[in-house]
VEXDREN-2710 file (C-alpha; in Angstrom, 1 decimal):
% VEXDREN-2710
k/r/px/py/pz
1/UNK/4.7/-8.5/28.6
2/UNK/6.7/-5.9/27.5
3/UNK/7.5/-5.6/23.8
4/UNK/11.3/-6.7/22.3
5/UNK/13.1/-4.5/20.6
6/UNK/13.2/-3.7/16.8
7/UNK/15.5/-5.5/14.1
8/UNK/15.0/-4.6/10.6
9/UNK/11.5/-7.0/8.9
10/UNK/11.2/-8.0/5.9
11/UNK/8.4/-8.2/3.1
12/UNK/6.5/-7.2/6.1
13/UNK/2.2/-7.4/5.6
14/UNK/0.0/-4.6/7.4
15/UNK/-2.5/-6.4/9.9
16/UNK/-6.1/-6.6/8.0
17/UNK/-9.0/-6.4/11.2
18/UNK/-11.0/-7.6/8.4
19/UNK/-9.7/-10.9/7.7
20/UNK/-11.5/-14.1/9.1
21/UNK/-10.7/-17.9/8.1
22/UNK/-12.0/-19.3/5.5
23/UNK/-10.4/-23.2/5.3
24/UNK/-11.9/-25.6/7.5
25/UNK/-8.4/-26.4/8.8
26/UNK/-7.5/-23.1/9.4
27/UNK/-10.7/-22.4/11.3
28/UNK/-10.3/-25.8/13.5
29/UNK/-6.5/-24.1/14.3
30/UNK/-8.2/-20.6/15.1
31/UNK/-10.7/-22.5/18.0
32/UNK/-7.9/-24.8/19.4
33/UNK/-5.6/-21.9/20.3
34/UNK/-8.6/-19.4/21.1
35/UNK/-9.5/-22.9/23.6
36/UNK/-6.1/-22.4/25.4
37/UNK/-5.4/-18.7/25.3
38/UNK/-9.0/-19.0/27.2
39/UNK/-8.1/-21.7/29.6
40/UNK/-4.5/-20.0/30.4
41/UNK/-5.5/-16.5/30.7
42/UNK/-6.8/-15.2/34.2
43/UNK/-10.7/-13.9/34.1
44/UNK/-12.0/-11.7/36.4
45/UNK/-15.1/-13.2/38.4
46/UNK/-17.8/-11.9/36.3
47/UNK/-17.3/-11.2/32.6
48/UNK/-19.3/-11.4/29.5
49/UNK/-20.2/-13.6/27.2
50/UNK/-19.9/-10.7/24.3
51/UNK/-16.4/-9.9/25.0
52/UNK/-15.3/-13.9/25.1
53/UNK/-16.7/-13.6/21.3
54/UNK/-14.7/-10.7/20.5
55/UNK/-11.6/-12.7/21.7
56/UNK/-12.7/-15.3/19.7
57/UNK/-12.8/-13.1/16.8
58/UNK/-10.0/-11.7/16.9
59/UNK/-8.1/-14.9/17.2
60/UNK/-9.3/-16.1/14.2
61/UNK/-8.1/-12.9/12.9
62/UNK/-4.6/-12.9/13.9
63/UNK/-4.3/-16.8/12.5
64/UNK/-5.9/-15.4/9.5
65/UNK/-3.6/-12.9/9.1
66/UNK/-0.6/-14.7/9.8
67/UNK/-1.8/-17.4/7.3
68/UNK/-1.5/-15.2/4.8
69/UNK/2.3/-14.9/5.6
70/UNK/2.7/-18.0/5.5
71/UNK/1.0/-18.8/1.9
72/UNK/2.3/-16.0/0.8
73/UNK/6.0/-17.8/1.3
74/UNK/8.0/-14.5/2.1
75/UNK/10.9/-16.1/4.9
76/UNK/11.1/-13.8/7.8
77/UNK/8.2/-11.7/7.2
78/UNK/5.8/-10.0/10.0
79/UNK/2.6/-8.3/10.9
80/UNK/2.6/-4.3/11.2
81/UNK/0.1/-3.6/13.8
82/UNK/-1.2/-0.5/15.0
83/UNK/-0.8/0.7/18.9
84/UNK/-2.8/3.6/18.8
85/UNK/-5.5/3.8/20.6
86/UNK/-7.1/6.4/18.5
87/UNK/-10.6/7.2/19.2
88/UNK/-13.2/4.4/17.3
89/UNK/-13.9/5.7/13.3
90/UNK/-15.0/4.8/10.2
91/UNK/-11.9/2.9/9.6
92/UNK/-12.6/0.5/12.5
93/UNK/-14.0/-3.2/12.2
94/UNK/-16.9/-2.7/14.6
95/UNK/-16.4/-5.0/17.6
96/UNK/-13.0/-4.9/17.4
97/UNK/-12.1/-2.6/20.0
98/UNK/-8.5/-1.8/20.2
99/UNK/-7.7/-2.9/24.1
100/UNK/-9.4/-6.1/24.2
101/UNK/-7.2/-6.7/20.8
102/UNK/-3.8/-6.2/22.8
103/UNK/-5.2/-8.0/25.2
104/UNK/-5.1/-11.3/23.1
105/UNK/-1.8/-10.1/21.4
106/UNK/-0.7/-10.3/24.8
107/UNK/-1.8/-13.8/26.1
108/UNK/-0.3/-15.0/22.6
109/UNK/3.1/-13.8/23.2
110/UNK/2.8/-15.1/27.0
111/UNK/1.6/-19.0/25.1
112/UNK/4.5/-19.1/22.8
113/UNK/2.7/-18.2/19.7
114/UNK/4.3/-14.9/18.6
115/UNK/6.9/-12.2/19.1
116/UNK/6.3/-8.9/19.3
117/UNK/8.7/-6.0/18.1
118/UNK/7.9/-2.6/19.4
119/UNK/7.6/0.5/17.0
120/UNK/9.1/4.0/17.2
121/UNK/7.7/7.4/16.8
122/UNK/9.6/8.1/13.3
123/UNK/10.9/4.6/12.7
124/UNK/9.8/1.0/12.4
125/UNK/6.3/0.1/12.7
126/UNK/5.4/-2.0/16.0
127/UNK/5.4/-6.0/14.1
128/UNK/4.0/-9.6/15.1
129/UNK/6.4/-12.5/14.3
130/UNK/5.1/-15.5/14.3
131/UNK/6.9/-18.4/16.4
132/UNK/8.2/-21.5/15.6
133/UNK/5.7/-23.5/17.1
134/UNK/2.7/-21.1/15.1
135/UNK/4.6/-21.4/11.8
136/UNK/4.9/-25.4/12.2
137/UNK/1.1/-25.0/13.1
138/UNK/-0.1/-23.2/10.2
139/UNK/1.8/-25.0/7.2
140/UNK/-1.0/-27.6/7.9
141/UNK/-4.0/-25.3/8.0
142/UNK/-2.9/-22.8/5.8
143/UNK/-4.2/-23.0/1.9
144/UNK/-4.4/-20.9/-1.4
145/UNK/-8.0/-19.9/-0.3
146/UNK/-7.2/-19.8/3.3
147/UNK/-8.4/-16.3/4.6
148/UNK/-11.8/-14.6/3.4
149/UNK/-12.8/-11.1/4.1
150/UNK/-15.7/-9.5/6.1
151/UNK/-17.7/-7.1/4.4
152/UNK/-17.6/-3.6/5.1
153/UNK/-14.0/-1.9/5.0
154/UNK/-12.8/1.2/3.9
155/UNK/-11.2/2.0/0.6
156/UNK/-11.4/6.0/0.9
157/UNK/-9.0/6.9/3.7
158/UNK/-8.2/10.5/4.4
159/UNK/-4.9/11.7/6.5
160/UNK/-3.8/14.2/8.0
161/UNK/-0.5/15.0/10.0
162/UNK/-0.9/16.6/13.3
163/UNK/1.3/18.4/16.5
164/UNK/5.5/19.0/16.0
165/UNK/6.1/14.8/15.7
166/UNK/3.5/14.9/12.4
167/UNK/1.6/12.2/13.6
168/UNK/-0.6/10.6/11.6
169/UNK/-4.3/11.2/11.9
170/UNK/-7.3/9.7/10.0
171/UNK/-10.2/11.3/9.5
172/UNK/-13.3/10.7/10.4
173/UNK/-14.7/12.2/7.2
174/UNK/-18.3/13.0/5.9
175/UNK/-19.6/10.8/3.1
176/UNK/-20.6/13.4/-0.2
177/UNK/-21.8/12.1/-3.9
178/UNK/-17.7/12.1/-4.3
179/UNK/-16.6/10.0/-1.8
180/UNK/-19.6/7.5/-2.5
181/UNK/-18.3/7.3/-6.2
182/UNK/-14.7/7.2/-5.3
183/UNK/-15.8/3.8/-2.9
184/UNK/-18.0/2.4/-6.0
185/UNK/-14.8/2.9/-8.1
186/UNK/-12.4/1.2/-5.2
187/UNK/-15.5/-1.8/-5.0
188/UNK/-15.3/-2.5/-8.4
189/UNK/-11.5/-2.8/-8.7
190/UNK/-10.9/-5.0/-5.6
191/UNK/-14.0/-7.5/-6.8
192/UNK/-12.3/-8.2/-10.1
193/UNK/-8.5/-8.4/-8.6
194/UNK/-10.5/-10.7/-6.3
195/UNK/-11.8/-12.7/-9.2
196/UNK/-8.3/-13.4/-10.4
197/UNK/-5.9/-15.7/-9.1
198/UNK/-3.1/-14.1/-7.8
199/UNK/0.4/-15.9/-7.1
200/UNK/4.0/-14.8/-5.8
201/UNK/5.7/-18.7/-6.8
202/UNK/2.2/-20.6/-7.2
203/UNK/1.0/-19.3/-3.5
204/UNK/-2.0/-17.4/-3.8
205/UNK/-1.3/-13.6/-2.3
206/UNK/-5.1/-13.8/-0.6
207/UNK/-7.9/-11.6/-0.5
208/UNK/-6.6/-8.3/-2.2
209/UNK/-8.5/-4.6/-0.7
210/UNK/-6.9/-2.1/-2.1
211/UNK/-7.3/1.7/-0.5
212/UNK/-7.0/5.5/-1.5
213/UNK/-5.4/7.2/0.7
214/UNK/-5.6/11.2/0.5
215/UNK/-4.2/13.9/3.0
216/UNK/-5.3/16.8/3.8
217/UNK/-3.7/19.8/6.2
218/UNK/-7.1/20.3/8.4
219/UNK/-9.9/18.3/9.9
220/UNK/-12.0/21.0/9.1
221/UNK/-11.3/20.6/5.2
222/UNK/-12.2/17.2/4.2
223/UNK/-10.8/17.6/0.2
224/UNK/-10.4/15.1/-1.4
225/UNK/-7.4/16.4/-4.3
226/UNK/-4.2/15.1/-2.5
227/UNK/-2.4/12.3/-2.8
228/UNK/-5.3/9.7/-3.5
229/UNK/-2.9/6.8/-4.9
230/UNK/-3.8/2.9/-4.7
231/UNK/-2.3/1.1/-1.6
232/UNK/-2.4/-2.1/0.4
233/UNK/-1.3/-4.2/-2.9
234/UNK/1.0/-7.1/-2.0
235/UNK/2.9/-6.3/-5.2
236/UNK/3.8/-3.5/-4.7
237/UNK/6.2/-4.0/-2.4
238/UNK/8.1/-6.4/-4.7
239/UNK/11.6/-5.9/-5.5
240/UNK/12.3/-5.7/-8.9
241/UNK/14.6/-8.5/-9.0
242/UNK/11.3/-10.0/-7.2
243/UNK/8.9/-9.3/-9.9
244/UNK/9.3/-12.4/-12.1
245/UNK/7.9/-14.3/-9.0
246/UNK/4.3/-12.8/-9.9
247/UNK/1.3/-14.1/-11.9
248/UNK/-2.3/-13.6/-12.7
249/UNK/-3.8/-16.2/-13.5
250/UNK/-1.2/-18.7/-13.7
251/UNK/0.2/-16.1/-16.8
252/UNK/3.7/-14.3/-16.5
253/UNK/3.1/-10.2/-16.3
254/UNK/5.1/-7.4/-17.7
255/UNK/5.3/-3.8/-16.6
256/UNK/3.5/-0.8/-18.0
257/UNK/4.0/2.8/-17.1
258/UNK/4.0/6.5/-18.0
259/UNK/6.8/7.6/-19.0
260/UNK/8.4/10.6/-16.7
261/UNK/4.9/11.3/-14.8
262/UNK/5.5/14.0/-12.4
263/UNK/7.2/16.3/-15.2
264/UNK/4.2/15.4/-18.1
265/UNK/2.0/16.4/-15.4
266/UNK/3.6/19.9/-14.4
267/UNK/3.8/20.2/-17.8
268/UNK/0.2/20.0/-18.3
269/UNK/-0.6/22.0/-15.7
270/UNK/1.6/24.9/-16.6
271/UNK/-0.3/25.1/-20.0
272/UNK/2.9/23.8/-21.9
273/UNK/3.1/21.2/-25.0
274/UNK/4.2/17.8/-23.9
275/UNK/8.2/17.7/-24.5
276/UNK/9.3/14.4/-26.5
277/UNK/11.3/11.7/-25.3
278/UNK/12.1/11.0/-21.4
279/UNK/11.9/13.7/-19.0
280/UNK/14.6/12.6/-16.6
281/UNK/17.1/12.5/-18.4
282/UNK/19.6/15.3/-19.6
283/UNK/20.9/16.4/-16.7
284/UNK/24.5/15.7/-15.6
285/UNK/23.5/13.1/-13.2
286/UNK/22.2/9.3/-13.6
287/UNK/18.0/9.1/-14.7
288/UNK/17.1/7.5/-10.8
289/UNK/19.3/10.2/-9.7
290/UNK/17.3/12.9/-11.9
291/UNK/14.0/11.5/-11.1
292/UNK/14.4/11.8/-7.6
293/UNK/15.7/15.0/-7.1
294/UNK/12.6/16.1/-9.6
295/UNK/10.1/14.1/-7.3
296/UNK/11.7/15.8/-4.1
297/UNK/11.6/19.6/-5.9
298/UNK/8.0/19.0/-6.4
299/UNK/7.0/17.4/-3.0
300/UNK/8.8/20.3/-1.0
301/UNK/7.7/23.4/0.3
302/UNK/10.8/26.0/-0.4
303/UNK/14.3/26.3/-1.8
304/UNK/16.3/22.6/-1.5
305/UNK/18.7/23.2/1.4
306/UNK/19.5/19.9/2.3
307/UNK/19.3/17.2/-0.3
308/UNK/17.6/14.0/0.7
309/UNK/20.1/11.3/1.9
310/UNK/19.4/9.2/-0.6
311/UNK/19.9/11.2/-3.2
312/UNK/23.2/12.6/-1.6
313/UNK/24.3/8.8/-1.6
314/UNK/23.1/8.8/-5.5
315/UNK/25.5/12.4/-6.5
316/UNK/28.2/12.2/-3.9
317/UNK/30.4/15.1/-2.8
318/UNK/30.3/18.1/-5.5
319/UNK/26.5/18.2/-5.2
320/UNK/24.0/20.3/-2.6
321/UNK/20.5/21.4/-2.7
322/UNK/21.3/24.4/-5.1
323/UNK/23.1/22.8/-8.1
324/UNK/20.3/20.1/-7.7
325/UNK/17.8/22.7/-8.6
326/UNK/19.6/24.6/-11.2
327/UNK/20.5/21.5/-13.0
328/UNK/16.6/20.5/-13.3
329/UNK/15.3/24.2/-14.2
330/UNK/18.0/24.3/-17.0
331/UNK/16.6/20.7/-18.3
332/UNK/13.3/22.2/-17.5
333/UNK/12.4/26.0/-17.2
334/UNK/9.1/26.1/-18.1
335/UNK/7.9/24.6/-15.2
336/UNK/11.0/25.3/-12.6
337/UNK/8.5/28.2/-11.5
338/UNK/6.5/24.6/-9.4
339/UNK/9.6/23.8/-7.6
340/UNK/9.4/23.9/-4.1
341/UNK/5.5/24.8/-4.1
342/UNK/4.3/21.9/-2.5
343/UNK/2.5/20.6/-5.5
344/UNK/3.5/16.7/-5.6
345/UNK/0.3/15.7/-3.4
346/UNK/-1.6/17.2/-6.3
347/UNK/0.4/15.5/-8.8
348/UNK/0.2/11.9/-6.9
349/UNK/-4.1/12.8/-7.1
350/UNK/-4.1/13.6/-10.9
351/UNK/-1.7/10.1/-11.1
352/UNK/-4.1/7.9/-9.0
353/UNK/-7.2/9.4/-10.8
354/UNK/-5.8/8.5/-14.1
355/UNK/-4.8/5.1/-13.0
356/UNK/-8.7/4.5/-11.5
357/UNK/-10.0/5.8/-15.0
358/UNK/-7.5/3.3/-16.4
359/UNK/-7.9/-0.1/-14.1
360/UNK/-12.3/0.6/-14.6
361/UNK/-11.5/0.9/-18.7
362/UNK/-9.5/-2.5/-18.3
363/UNK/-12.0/-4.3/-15.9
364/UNK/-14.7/-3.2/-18.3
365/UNK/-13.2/-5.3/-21.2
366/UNK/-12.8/-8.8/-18.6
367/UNK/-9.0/-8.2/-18.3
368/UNK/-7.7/-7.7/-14.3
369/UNK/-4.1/-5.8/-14.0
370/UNK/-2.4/-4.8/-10.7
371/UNK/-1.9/-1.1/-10.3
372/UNK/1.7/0.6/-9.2
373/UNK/1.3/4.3/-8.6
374/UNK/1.8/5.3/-12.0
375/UNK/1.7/1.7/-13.8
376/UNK/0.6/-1.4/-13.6
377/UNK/1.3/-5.3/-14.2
378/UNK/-0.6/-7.1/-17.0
379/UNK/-1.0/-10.8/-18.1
380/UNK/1.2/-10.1/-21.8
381/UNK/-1.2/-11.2/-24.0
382/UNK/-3.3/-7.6/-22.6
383/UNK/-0.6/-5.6/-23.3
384/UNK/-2.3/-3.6/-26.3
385/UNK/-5.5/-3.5/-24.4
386/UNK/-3.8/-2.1/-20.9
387/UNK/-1.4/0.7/-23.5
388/UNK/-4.7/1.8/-25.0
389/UNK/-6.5/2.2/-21.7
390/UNK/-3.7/3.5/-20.3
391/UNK/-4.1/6.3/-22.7
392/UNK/-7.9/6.8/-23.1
393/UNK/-7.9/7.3/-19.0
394/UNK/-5.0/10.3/-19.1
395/UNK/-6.6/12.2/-22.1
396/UNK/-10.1/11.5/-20.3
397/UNK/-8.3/13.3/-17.3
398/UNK/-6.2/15.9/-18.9
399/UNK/-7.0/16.1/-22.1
400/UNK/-3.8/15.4/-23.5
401/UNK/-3.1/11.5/-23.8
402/UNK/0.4/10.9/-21.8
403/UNK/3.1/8.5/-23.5
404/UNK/3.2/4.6/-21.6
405/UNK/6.0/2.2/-21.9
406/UNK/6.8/-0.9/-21.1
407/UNK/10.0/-1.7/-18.8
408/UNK/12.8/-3.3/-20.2
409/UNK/12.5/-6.3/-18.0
410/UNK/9.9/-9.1/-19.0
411/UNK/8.9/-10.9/-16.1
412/UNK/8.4/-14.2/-18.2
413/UNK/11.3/-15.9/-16.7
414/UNK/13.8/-15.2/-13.8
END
């Protein structure tokens, strides 16, 4: 059945092959609709008794997954699958073998129970909506402890971008002393966020697994000092009108972050004291405005020729790619001489090692927080405790300890 075309999703959830059911309901659900995908989907003569268990599987995958949607009370939401059939890897839930898995998508679109939307090389991911009939289905089975995982999945992922469309490519990496630490460090994080209770308006969010996710430019150099921040957190998707929404354990959160990141860190690298107050602003444009253009100088290789559209929608007419830059080296010349050298990807690694350093201080003292890419949300009664970790981790990694503030908006009410 061929895929419909793509409208805009919303608070859309990547697909987990790692998920199974864990509720009795949800598990009685999984077997009654693997019972008629069986009975209404043509078999060849012979076929194997192995391969009806992997459809079994992977139908109590895809209701465990789309329990989670439905728990997780986000209206209109879907599944981003992948349709690559990319050559099996470390990343891979063994038995789970792509084909036989669009197989079943298949024979569940043809039964009524979901919708799929088809992807495009630079655009929207290809999505799963549930039906009608599925969603009716699964506010019966579905529960705060509803999905469990499997053992065994990734948390180091390394990327890399490949032929003119920069597709992506993971890598089928080599395991060193560094990796093997890195997964210890991802292991210990996603057990304690596990441990907590997690809610977007009471619902539990489900089993969290968080992943590092580095890039690299060659498959023949498997480095591990790019990019590196924490993914696959349902939070951090949240709008910031959205944020109140969120507990842990049953405790409103606030917001802690670094003030002005990606400048403190060139700073630091360029061998230059720490400036005072925040870096983004004082330039003649608004701070999200400034803290783009900063984040888009450092992630590019050469000169800004064409300003990013959304930061053309931020300036309006008057602006191009030149005053952009000579706006931010006059707020900042002492390290204008790291625009347009590539050097964000290091910058996001230095960030997601000082935010590791930071989540293991916090987990060490019994307190769980939620890590953004260069914050985090705490329970308020650990704010002192997550500031002071917060800290300790960034001069444990530089050397210098970086300033952390707490957003203006308290998430204890709406």
């Amino acid at each position: 059945m061929e895929p419909s075309e793509d409208p805009s999703g919303i608070a859309d959830r990547h697909h987990d092959e790692w998920l199974r059911p864990e509720d009795p309901r949800l598990k009685g659900l999984a077997e009654r609709l693997f019972n008629e995908l069986e009975a209404n989907t043509p078999r060849p003569p012979r076929f194997y008794l192995d391969a009806t268990e992997r459809r079994r599987v992977m139908v109590e995958n895809l209701v465990a997954n789309f329990a989670l949607l439905v728990t997780a009370n986000q209206p209109g939401a879907r599944l981003i699958i992948s349709a690559k059939r990319d050559a099996k890897s470390r990343y891979d839930r063994a038995g789970f073998p792509k084909k036989a898995f669009m197989t079943v998508l298949e024979s569940m679109e043809r039964q009524g129970y979901i919708k799929r939307y088809v992807g495009t090389a630079h655009g929207k991911r290809t999505t799963l909506e549930p039906s009608e009939r599925l969603l009716d289905l699964l506010q019966d089975a579905a529960s705060f402890n509803a999905a469990s995982r499997v053992e065994g999945a990734e948390t180091v992922w390394l990327n890399m971008n490949v032929g003119p469309k920069k597709r992506k490519k993971w890598i089928d990496y080599s395991d060193t002393p560094r990796t093997k630490q890195m997964r210890e460090q991802m292991e210990t994080i996603n057990a304690a966020i596990s441990r907590a209770e997690i809610t977007l308006d009471g619902r539990s969010i489900g089993p969290v697994h968080l992943v590092r996710m580095f890039w690299t430019d060659s498959a023949d150099n498997e480095r591990f000092d790019k990019h590196g921040r924490l993914y696959r957190g349902p939070w951090q998707t949240l709008k910031k009108q959205e944020r109140h929404r969120l507990r842990i354990n049953d405790q409103p959160i606030i917001e802690l972050d670094f003030k002005s990141m990606f400048p403190r860190l060139c700073y630091h690298l360029a061998g230059k004291p720490q400036p005072d107050g925040d870096l983004y602003e004082g330039v003649p444009m608004s701070r999200d405005a400034s803290k783009l253009a900063m984040n888009a100088l450092l992630c590019r290789t050469g000169p800004m020729r064409r300003m990013p559209d959304e930061l053309k929608a931020m300036l309006g007419p008057g602006w191009n790619g030149n005053r952009v830059s000579a706006a931010l080296a006059h707020r900042h010349p002492a390290i204008s001489h790291m625009f347009g050298t590539g050097c964000g990807l290091h910058l996001m690694y230095l960030e997601s090692e000082i935010m590791v350093s930071a989540l293991l201080k916090i987990i060490d003292q019994d307190i769980v927080a939620l890590p953004l890419h260069d914050g985090l949300f705490s329970q308020i009664e650990h704010e002192d405790a997550c500031r002071a970790a917060m800290g300790d981790a960034s001069e444990e990694i530089l050397g210098v300890r970086l300033p952390v503030s707490m957003k203006a908006n308290v998430f204890a009410a709406p």
